[in-house]
C-alpha positions as CSV (number, residue, x, y, z in Angstrom):
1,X,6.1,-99.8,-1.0
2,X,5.0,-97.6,-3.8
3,X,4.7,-98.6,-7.3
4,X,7.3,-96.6,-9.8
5,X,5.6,-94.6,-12.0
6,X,6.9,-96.7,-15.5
7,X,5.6,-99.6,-13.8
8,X,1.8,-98.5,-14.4
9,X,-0.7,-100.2,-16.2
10,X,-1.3,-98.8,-19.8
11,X,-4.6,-97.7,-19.2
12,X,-3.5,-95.4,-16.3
13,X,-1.1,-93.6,-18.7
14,X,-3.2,-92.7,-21.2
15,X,-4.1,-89.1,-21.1
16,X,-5.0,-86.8,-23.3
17,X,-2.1,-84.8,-25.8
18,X,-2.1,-81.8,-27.7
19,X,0.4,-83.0,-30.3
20,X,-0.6,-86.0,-32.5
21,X,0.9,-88.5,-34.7
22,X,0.9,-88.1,-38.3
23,X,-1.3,-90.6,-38.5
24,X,-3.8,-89.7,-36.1
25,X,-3.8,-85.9,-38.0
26,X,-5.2,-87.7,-41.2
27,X,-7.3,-89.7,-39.6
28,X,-8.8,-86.0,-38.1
29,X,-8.7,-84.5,-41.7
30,X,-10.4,-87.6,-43.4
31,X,-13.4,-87.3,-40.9
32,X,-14.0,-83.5,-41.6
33,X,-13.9,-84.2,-45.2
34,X,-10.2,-81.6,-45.6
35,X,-8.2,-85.0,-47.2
36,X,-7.5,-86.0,-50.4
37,X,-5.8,-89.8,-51.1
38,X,-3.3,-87.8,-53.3
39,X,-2.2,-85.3,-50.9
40,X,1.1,-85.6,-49.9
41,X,1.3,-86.5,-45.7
42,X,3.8,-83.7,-45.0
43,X,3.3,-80.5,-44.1
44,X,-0.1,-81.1,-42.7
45,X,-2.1,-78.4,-41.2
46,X,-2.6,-78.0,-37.4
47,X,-5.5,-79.8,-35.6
48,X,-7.3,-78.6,-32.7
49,X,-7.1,-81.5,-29.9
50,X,-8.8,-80.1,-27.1
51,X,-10.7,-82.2,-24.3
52,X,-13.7,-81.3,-23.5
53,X,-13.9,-80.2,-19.8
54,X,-16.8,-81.7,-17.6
55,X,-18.6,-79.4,-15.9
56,X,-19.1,-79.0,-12.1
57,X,-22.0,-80.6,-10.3
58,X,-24.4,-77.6,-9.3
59,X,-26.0,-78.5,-5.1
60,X,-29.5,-77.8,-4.3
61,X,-30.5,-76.4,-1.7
62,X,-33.9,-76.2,-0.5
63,X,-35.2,-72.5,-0.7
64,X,-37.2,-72.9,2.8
65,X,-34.2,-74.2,5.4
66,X,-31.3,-73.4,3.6
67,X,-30.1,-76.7,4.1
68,X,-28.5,-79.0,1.4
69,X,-30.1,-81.1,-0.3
70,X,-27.7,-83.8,1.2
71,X,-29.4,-83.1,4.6
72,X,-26.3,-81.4,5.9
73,X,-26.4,-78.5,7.7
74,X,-24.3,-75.6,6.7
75,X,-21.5,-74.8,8.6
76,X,-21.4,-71.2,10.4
77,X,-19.3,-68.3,8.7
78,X,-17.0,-67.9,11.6
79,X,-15.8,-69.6,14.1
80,X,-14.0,-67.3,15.8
């Protein structure tokens, strides 16, 4: 039986959002130095949220076999 998707723990449904709190905005402002205590907290400008994407794990291969660095062989072009 499969587990609803509400039922999840809280650390699997943290993600990352585009759109945050009020809160979390000044928080963003404070730490590049763009709020002041007497600002008023509406109208705020827009922050940029944007998660940083992890880039792909390059293989090796050696440059005298051809094979992977794994030890696998590659597979043929066609099989046909």
């Amino acid at each position: 039986m499969s587990l609803d998707k509400s039922l999840r723990s809280r650390a699997s449904l943290a993600r990352h959002r585009n759109v945050l709190k009020r809160a979390e905005r000044i928080e963003a402002l404070k730490s590049d130095d763009r709020w002041e205590e007497d600002q008023s907290p509406v109208g705020l400008p827009k922050i940029a949220n944007r998660k940083a994407k992890v880039g792909k794990k390059i293989k090796e291969v050696k440059a005298d076999t051809g094979e992977e660095a794994t030890g696998e062989k590659s597979a043929p072009a066609s099989a046909s």
